[in-house]
N, C-alpha and C positions, 0 to 999 in steps of 0.2 A: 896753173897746171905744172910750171917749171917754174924753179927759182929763178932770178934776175942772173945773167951769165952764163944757165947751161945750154944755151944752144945760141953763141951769137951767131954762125953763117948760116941758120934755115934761113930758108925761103922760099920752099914749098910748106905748107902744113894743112896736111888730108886727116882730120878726126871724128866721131862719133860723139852725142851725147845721147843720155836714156833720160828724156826729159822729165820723166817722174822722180828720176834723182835729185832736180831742181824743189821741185813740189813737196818731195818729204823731208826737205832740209840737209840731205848730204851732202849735197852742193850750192853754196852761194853763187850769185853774178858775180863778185868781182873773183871768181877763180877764172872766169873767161879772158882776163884781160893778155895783151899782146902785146902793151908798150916796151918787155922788156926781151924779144926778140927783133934787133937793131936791122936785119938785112932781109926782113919777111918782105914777098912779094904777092904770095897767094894763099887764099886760107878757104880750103875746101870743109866744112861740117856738115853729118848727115845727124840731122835731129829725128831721132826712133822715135816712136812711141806716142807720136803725136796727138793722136785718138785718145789715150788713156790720162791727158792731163786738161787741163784747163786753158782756154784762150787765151788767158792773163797769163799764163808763165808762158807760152809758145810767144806771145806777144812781147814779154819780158827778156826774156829768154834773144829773139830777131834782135830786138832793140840792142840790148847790151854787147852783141856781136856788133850789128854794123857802126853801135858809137866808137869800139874800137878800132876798127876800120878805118874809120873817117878820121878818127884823131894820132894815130899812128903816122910818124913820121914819112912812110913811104907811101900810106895809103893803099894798101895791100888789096888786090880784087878778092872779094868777097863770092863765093857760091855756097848758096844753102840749097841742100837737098833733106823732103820729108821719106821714112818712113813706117 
């Protein structure tokens, strides 16, 4: 989402995905990644659209959020909301 550097002091980060963007290929998983916001402490995502794609990418999709989570230096709390 951000190059490596431009945001080193977040530590809130509240965002949207349109899950069907995952499903038609305009967006990959590793655009989710977080390792390179160093002072992240929360990471709010509201996944839209959830009805309109497939169980494998919403499943894909959780997954690849909370691995960043977990392997993230600070360990950032995770909340996913659908709608």
């Amino acid at each position: 989402m951000f190059p490596p550097g431009a945001m080193p002091r977040l530590e809130a980060f509240e965002f949207s995905i349109q899950l069907k963007d995952f499903s038609g290929g305009e967006f990959a998983l590793d655009d989710l990644a977080l390792g390179h916001l160093p002072s992240l402490q929360s990471v709010v995502v509201h996944l839209l659209d959830k009805w309109d794609v497939s169980k494998k990418i919403v499943r894909k999709v959780e997954e690849k959020l909370s691995h960043e989570a977990d392997v993230h230096p600070n360990h950032p709390l995770l909340s996913t909301y659908y709608f």
